[in-house]
VEXLONU-510183 format. One line per field, with one value per residue (C-alpha): x, y, z. Coordinates in Angstrom, 2 decimals, m for minus. Layout:
BEGIN
X <- c(X/...)
Y <- c(Y/...)
Z <- c(Z/...)
//
This chain:
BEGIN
X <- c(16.95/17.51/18.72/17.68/16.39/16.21/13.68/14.42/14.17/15.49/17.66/19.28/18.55/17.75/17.99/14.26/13.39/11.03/11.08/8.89/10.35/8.53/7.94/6.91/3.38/4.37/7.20/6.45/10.30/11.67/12.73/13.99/13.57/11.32/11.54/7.95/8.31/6.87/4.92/8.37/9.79/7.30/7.51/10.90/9.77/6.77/9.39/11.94/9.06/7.88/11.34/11.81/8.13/9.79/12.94/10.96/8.03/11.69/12.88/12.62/10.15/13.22/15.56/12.29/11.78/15.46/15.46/12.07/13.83/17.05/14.52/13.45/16.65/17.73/15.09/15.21/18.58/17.75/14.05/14.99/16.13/12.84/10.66/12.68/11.60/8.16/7.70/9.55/7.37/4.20/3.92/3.22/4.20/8.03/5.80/3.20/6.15/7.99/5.07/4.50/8.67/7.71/4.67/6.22/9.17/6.38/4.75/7.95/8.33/4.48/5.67/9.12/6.98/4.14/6.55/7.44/3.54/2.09/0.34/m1.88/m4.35/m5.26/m9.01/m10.84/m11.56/m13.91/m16.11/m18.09/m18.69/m16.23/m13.62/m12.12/m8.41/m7.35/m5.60/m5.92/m4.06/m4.04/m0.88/m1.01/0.88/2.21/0.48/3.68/4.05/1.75/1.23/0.82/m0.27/m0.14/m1.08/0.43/m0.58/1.14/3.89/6.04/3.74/1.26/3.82/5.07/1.47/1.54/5.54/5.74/3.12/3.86/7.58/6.58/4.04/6.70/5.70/7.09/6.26/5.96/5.33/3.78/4.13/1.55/3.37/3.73/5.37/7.70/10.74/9.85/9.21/12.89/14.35/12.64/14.36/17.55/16.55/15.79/18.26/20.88/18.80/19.62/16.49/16.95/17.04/13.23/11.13/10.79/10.43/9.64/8.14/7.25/4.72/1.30/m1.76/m2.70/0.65/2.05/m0.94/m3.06/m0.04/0.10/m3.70/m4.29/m0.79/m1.92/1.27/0.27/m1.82/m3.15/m3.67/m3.25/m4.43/m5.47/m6.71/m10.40/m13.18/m13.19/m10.00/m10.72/m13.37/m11.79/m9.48/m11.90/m13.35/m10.38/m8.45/m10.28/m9.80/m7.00/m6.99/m7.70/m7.40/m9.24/m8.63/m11.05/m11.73/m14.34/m16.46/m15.50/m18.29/m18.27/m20.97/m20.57/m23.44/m24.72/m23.15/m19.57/m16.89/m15.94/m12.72/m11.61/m12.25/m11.69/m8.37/m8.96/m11.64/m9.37/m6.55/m8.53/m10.23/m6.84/m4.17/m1.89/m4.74/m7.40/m5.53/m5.96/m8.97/m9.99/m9.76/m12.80/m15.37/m18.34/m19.52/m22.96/m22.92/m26.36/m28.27/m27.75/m24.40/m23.91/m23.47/m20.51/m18.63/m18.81/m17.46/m14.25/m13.63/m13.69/m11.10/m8.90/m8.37/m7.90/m4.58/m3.10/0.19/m0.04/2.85/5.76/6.09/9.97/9.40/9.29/6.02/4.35/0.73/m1.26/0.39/0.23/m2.86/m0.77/m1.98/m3.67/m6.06/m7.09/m7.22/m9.66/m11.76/m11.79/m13.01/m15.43/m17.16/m16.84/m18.81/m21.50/m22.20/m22.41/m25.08/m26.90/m27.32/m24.00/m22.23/m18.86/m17.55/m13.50/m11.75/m13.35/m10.14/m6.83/m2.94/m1.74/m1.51/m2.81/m6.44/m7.13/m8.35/m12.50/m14.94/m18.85/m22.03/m25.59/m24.41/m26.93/m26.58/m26.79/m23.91/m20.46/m18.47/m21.28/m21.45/m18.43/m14.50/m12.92/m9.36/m8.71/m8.70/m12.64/m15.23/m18.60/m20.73/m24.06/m26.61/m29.13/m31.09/m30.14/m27.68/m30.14/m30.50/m26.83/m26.27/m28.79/m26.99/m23.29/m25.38/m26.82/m23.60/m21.94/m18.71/m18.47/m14.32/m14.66/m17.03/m16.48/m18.88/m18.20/m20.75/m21.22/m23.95/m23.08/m26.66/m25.81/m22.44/m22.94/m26.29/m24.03/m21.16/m24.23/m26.22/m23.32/m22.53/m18.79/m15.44/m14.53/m16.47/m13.69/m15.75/m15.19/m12.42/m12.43/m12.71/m9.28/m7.98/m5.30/m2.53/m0.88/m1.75/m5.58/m7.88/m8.50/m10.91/m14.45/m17.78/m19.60/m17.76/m14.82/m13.32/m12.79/m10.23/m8.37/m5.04/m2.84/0.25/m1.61/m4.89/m3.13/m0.72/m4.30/m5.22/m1.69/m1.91/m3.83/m4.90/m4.33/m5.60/m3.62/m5.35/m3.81/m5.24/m4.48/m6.07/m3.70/m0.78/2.27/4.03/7.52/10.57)
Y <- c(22.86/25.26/28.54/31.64/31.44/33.77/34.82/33.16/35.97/36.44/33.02/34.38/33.87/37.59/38.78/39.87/42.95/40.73/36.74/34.71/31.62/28.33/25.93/22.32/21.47/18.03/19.55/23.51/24.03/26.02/24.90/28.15/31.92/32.16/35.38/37.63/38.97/42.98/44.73/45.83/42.13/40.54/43.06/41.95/38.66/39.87/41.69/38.77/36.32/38.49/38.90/35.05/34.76/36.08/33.59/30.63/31.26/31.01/27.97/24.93/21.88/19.62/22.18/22.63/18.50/18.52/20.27/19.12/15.79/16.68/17.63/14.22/13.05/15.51/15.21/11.00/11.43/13.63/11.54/10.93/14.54/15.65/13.37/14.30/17.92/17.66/15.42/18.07/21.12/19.21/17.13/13.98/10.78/10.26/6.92/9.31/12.21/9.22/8.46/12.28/12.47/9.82/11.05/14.63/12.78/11.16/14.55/16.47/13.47/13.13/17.28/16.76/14.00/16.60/19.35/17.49/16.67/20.03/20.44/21.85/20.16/20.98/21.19/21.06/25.09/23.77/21.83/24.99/26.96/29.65/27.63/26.47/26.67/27.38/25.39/26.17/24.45/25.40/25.54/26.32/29.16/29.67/32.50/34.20/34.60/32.69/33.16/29.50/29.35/26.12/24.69/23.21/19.73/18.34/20.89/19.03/17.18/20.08/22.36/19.67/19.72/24.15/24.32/21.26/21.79/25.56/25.16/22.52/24.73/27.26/30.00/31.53/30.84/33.22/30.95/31.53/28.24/27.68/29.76/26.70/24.82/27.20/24.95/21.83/25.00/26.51/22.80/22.67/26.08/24.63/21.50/23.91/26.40/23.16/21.63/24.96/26.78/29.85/33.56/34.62/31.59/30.60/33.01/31.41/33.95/33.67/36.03/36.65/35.63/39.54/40.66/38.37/36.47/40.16/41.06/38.06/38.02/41.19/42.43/41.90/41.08/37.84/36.47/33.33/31.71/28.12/27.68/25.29/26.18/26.92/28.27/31.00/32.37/30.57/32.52/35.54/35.19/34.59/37.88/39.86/38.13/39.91/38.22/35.76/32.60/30.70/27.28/26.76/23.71/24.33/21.03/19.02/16.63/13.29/10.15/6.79/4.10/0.73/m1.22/m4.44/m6.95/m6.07/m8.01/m5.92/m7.72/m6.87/m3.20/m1.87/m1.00/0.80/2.61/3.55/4.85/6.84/8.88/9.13/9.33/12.57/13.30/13.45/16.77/15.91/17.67/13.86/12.80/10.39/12.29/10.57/6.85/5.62/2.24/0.01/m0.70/m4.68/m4.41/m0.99/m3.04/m4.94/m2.47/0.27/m3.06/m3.37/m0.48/1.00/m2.17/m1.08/2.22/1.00/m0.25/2.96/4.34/7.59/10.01/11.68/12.03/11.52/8.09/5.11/3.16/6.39/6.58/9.62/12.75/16.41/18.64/21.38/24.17/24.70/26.10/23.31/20.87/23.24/24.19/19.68/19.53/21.89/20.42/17.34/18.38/20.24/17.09/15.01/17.94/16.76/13.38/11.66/8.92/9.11/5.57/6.30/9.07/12.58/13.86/15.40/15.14/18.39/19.16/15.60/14.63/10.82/9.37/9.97/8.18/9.41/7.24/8.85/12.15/15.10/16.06/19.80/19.56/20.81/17.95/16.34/19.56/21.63/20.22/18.93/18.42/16.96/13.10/12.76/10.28/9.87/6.36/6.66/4.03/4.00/1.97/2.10/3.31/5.86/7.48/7.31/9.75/11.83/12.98/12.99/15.70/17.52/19.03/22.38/20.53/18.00/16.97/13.18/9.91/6.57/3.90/m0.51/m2.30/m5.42/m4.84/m3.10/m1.30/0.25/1.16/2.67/4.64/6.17/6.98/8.88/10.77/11.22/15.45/15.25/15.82/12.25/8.99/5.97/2.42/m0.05/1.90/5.42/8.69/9.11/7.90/10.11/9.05/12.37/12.04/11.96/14.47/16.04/18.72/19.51/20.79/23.72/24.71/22.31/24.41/24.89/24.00/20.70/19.30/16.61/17.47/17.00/18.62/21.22/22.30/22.65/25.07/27.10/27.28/29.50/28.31/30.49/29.48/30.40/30.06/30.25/31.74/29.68/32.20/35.11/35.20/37.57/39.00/37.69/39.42)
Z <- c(m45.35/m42.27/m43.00/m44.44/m47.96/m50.94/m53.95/m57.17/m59.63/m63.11/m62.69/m59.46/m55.56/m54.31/m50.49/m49.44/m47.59/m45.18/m43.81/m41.26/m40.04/m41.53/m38.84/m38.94/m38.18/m36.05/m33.98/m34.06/m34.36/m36.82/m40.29/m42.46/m42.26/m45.65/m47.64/m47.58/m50.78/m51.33/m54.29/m56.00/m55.22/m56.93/m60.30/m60.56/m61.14/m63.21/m65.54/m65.33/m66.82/m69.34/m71.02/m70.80/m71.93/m75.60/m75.25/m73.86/m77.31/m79.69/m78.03/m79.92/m78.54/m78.62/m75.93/m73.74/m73.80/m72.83/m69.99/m68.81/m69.14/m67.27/m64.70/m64.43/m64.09/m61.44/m59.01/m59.62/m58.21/m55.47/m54.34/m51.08/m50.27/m52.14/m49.84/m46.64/m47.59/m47.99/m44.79/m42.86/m44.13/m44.53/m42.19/m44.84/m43.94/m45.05/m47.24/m48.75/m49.36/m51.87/m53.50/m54.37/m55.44/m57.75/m58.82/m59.21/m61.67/m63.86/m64.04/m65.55/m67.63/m69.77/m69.99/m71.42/m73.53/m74.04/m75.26/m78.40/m79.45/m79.64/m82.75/m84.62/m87.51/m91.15/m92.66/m95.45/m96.08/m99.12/m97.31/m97.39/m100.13/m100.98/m99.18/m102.89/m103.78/m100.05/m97.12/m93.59/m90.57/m86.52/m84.87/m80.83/m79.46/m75.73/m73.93/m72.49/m68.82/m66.56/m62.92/m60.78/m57.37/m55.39/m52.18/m49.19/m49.46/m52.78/m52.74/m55.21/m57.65/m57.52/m58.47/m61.36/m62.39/m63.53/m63.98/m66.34/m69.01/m68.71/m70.17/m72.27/m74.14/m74.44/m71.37/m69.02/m65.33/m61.78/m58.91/m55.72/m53.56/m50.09/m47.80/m45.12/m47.88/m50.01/m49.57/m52.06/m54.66/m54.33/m54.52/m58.08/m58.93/m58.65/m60.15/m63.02/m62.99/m63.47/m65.97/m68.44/m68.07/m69.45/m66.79/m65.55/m67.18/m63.63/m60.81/m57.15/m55.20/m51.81/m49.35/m48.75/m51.19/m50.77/m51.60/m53.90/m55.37/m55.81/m58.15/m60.28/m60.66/m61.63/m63.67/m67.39/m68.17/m66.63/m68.84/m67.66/m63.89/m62.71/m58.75/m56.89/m53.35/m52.16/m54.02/m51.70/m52.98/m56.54/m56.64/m55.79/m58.61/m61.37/m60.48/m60.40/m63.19/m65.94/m69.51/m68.44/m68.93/m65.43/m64.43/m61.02/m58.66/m55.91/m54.12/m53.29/m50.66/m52.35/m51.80/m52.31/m53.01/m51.54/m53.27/m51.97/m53.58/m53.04/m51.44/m48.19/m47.69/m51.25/m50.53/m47.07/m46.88/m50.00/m48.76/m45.59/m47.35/m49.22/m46.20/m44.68/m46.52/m45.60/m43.04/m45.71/m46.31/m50.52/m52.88/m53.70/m50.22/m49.39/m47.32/m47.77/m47.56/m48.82/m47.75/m48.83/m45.61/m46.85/m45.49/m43.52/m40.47/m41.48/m43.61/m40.65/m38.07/m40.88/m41.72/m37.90/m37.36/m39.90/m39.01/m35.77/m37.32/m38.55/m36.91/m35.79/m35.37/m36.32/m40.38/m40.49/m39.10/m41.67/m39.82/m39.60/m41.84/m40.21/m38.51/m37.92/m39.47/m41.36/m38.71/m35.32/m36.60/m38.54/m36.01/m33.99/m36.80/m37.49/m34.20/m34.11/m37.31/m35.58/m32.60/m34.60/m36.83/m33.08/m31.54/m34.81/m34.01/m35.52/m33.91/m33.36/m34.17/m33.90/m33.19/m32.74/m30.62/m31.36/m30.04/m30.55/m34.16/m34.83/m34.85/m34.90/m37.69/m37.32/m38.66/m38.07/m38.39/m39.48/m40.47/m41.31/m44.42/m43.51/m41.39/m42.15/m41.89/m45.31/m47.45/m46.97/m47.62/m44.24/m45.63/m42.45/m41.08/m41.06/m42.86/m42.56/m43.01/m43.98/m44.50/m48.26/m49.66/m53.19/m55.81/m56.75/m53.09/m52.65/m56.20/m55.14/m51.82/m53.97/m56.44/m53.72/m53.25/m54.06/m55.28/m58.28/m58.11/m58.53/m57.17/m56.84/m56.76/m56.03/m57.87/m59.40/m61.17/m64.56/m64.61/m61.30/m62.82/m65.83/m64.21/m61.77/m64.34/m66.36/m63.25/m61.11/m61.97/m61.10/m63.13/m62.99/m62.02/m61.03/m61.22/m58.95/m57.06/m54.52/m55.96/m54.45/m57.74/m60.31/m62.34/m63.69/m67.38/m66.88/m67.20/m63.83/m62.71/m61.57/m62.08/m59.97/m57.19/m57.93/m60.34/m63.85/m66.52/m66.57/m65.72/m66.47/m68.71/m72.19/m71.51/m69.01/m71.86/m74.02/m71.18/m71.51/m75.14/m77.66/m81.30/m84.35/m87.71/m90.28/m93.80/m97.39/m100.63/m103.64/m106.49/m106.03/m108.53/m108.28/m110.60/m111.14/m110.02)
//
């Protein structure tokens, strides 16, 4: 892990001109000397994927299901030294980091599983008329060389998630990993330089978002862009990314509904999980609790209990659940949001303080909806509680948001249910569980400021892939030979 590392380029490590040291956000010790990768740098890597975009387009679906699946293999060999990785450069509870090595394995294999069920379908040209005596089918290409940018907080699986269905759909890949977490990203290079993947389909280039993710965005020999990040920069991308093809992942302000006739036990440590898990530092984190007034009393008094039972400290440790924020300047931004939504009448029920880089798991009674900590993403160890008095009031403050990733709602009422599943204007509604939810085949992406596009392998490979119709004309005759 320590050392000085090295561009992947072209299926080769390459000495940078540049490196910052990487160090971990519990400790603040060094990890690695990370390469900061210039203009000319990064068109190397450009040029490398856009020579393997033409190998990687020839390839059968069989050799890139292969190696997708030797992948699989590889890195289910290696899941301890993969979790050990990410807890060291993320800060993620050495628990959490397994569950994303796993998570990360089942990703490369529904894409090695993906890669052999591209296809295309055949129509019925004479449905209209003028269609007679011809046949027409789809097939669905790979775009060439795509650019992926990922964050810091699922630096594996997230990275799985653009890398996986890019090879299985036949493109080529440059990748700029979160710079606080570029060493999960190299591990994966070797994973698939040893797995046979042929020179420049995938490039790991690290640096600045204005060096290194300016090039990829705008070069139009990129031609499409998977990132997930904030809209801010989402944003930015969209606009400078021209025609490409662009699959935004921008976040959200998850909520919850807690109806009134659900069984708090059954729930709770659910719902706690879900606000805290890797320091609510996830896009479907839960933010927001609308609790009916029936039982707001008691589900605060549980939930406040539980968290009280959360072990808080370093993320190499086994018992460990909640640790560092990934920067400073996180935990001081957390805590000013915190304060702001406390001069605005909150109640701080737990928490509201950090340890260093760790803030303590926070939970906030009678938020104002105005406040930061309601309508903006904390991505940080913070819940709010709030207090309706129906299902109706509760998906009218989730809508009256600028995000629309996912929402959850408990209910035993199946009106309630299926009213919320229809109103609710988010990418994905989970019933009767947190909006915390994913497996890695579903669909998963949001509305308004949440993004657009979709992942999970199948529909993500959808995203990477372009659809030519080829049609046949049955009436012309040649002569013979």
């Amino acid at each position: 892990m320590s050392g000085r590392k090295k561009l992947f380029i072209d299926g080769r490590w390459v000495e940078a001109q540049n490196y910052e040291s990487l160090k971990s956000p519990y400790s603040e010790e060094t990890i690695a000397e990370i390469p900061q990768a210039t203009i000319l740098e990064t068109e190397s890597a450009i040029a490398a994927a856009d020579r393997a975009a033409k190998v990687m387009a020839a390839m059968s679906s069989h050799q890139r299901a292969e190696i997708l699946g030797k992948v699989t293999s590889l890195l289910t060999e290696r899941a301890e030294e993969a979790a050990r990785l990410i807890a060291a450069e993320a800060a993620k509870p050495l628990a959490m980091a397994r569950a994303e090595v796993q998570r990360t394995i089942m990703t490369y294999k529904f894409s090695s599983e993906e890669a052999r069920r591209i296809h295309g379908e055949q129509f019925a040209v004479d449905a209209a008329p003028g269609g007679e005596n011809r046949t027409a089918y789809t097939v669905r290409e790979p775009l060439g060389a795509v650019g992926a940018i990922t964050p810091f907080n699922f630096p594996m699986n997230l990275v799985a998630h653009k890398v996986g269905p890019a090879i299985a759909a036949g493109n080529s890949v440059v990748l700029k990993p979160a710079s606080q977490t570029p060493l999960s990203s190299f591990f994966v290079a070797e994973l698939f330089a040893e797995a046979g993947l042929p020179d420049g389909a995938l490039n790991v280039v690290t640096g600045s978002g204005r060096t290194v993710g300016d090039k990829i965005v705008t070069d139009p020999r990129i031609k499409a862009v998977t990132f997930t990040g904030s809209p801010e920069v989402g944003m930015e991308i969209r606009s400078r990314a021209g025609l490409k093809r662009a699959t935004l992942e921008l976040g959200s302000n998850s909520a919850l509904i807690v109806d009134r006739d659900v069984d708090i036990d059954e729930i709770i440590a659910r719902c706690v999980i879900s606000s805290f898990s890797f320091q609510g530092q996830v896009c479907i984190s839960l933010q927001r609790i609308y609790v009916h007034e029936a039982i707001y009393d008691t589900f605060v008094n549980k939930f406040v209990e539980t968290t009280h039972k959360l072990t808080i400290g370093d993320p190499l440790d086994e018992r460990t659940d909640l640790s560092a924020l990934i920067s400073r300047k996180d935990v001081e931004r957390t805590l000013s949001w915190i304060e702001e939504a406390k001069q605005n009448g909150a109640v701080i029920a737990t928490g509201g303080t950090a340890e260093r880089n760790i803030v303590l798991p926070t939970v906030l009674l009678g938020v104002d909806p105005k406040t930061k900590v309601s309508c903006q993403e904390a991505f940080a160890p913070v819940v709010l509680i709030n207090k309706v008095k129906s299902v109706e009031e509760a998906v009218n403050y989730i809508n009256d948001s600028r995000f629309g990733l996912q929402a959850g709602i408990y209910t035993s009422n199946m009106h309630n249910a299926f009213s919320a599943a229809k109103t609710l204007h988010v990418g994905g509604v989970m019933l009767n569980d947190t909006p915390s939810f994913r497996v890695d085949q579903m669909p998963y992406g949001g509305v308004k400021d949440s993004g657009m596009g979709r992942e999970g392998v199948k529909y993500a490979v959808e995203e990477l892939t372009e659809m030519k119709l080829i049609v046949i004309n049955h009436n012309i005759t040649h002569a013979r030979q």
